[in-house]
C-alpha positions in Angstrom: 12.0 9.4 12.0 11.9 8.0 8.8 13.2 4.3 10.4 10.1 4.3 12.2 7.0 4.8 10.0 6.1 3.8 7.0 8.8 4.9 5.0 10.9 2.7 6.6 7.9 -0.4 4.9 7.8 1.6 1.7 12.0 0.6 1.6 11.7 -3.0 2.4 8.9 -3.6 -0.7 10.6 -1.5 -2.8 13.8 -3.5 -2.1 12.2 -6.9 -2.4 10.9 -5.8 -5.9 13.8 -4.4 -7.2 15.6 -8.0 -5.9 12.6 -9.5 -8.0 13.6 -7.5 -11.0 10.9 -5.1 -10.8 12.4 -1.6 -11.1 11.0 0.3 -8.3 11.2 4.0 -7.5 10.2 5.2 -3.8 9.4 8.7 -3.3 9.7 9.4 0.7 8.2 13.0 1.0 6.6 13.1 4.1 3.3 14.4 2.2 1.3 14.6 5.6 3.9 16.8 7.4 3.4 19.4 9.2 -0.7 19.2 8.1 -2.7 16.3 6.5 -4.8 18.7 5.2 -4.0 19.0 1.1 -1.6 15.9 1.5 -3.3 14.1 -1.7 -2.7 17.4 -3.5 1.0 17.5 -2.8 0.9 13.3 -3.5 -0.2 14.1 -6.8 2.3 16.4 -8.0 4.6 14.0 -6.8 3.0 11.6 -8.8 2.3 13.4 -12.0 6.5 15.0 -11.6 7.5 10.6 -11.3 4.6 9.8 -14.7 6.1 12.5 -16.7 10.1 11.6 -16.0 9.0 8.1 -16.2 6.5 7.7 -18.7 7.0 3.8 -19.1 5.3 3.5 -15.3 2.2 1.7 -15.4 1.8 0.9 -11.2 1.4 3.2 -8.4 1.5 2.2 -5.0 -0.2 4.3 -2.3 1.8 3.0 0.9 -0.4 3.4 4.2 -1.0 1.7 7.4 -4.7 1.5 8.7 -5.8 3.3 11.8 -8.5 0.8 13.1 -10.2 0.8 16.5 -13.5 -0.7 17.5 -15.0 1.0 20.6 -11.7 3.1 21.9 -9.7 -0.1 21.3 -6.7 -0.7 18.4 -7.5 -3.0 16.1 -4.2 -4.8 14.6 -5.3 -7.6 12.3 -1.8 -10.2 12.1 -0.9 -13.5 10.9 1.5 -16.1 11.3 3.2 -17.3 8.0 6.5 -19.4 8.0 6.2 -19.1 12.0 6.4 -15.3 12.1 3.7 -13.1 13.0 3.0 -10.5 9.9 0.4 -7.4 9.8 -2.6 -8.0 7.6 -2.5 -5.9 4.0 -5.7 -4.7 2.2 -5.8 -2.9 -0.8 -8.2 0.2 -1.3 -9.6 0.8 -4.9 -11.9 3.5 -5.7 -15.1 3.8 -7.4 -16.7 6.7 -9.2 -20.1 7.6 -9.4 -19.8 9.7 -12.5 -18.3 12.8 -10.2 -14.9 11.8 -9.6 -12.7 12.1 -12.6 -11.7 8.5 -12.4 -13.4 7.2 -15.7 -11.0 4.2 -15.7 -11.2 3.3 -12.3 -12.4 -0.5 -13.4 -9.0 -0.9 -14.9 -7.5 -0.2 -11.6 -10.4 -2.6 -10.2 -9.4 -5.7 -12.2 -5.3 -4.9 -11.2 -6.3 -5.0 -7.5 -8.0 -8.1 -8.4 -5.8 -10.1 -9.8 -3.0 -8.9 -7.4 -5.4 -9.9 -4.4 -6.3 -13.1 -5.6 -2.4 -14.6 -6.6 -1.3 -13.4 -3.0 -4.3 -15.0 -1.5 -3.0 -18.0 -3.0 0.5 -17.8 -2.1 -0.1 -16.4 1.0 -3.4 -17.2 2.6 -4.8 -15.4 5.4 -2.3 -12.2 4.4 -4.7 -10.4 2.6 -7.7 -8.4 4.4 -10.8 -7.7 1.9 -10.5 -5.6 -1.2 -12.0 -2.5 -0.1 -14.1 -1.2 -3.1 -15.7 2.4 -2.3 -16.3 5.9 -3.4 -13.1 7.3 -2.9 -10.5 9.0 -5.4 -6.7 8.8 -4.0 -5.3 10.2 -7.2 -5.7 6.4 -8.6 -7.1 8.7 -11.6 -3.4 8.9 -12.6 -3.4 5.3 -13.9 -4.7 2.1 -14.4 -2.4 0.2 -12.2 -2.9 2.3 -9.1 -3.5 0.8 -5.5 -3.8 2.1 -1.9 -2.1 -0.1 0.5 -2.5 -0.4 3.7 0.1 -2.3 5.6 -1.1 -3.5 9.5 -2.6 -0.9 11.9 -0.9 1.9 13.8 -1.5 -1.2 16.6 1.1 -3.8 14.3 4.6 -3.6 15.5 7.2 -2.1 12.9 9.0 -5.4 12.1 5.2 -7.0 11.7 4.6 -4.7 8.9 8.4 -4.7 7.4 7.1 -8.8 7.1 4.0 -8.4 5.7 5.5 -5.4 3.0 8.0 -8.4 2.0 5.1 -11.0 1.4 3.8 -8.5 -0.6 6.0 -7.5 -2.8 6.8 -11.5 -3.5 3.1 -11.9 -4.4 3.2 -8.7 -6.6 5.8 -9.8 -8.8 4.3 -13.4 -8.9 0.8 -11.8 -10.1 2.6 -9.7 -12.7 4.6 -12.4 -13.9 1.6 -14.0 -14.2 0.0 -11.6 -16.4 2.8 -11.5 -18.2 3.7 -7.9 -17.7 7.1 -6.5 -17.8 7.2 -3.0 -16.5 10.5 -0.7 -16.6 9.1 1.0 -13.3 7.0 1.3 -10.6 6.2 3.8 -8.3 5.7 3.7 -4.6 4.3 6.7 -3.6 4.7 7.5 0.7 2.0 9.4 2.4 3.7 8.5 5.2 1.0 8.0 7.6 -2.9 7.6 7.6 -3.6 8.5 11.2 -2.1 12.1 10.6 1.8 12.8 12.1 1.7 9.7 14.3 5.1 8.7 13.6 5.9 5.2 15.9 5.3 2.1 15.9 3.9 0.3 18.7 6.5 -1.3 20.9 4.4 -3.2 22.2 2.3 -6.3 20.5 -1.1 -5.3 20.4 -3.3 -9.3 20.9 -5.2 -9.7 17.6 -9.0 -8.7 17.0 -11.0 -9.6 14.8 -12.1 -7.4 12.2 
């Protein structure tokens, strides 16, 4: 049910960015279905079909949600900003050690930078840690390419819906502040991260520490 994962998010950044003046294309092919095995292959055609109808798109946006548990217990990382509760975001940018065909992966780096630093500003206690490791996620594709992960399969739908808004205000205001005007962006869904789990909770899950 598309209303209750994280396509459902995907629509309500894409939304606020398109009301921000960003033109903003969301792809919602459920990439992970019926297998996450060889869902980053069928992500990248995806991608590379978007790049090469759109050549003017300089961002991609990997939309995830975070499957965190400590011990057997869900982990769902929240804060309250203007007196609602909104699911924690970190972004995931790779590194490569020279084996992983991302030879501009600093460019995508210094974007996750500056996006993570103008939301921690406008926003504070929104943003989790930049986590900077060696993994690929097709973010060889570009230079403005980020993994997102929105909350924790423990965060309640309308938590992360928040959170995906805050984003997408801080987005625009980091890319107005580098004074970049893009035609498009791209919000690519792999729908899930903890493979074909496809609800929310319906339940608040207390807050732990991470």
């Amino acid at each position: 049910d598309k209303s209750q994962n994280m396509t459902a998010v995907g629509a309500a950044m894409a939304e606020r960015l398109n009301r921000l003046g960003y033109n903003t294309i969301q792809d919602d092919t459920l990439h992970d279905y019926p297998s996450y095995n060889g869902s980053y292959d069928k992500s990248k055609a995806t991608t590379e079909y978007y790049l090469e109808k759109y050549p003017s798109i300089k961002v991609v946006l990997d939309v995830h949600r975070d499957a965190a548990e400590r011990d057997g217990t869900i982990i769902s990382p929240v804060v309250t900003i203007n007196d609602k509760k909104r699911a924690q975001i970190m972004i995931i940018s790779g590194a490569d050690s020279g084996s992983m065909n991302m030879p501009n992966y600093k460019e995508n780096l210094k974007f996750a930078t500056a996006v993570q630093n103008r939301r921690s500003k406008l926003y504070p206690g929104l943003m989790r840690s930049i986590l900077f490791d060696y993994r690929n996620y097709n973010q060889q594709l570009t230079t403005g390419s980020i993994l997102v992960e929105v909350g924790t399969h423990g965060a309640t739908l309308d938590q992360a819906v928040y959170a995906a808004q805050l984003f997408a205000d801080s987005l625009a205001a980091a890319l107005d502040e580098m004074r970049i005007k893009l035609p498009y962006f791209h919000i690519i869904q792999i729908v899930l991260h903890e493979r074909n789990i496809t609800k929310w909770n319906l339940k608040e899950v207390k807050p732990k520490p991470i």
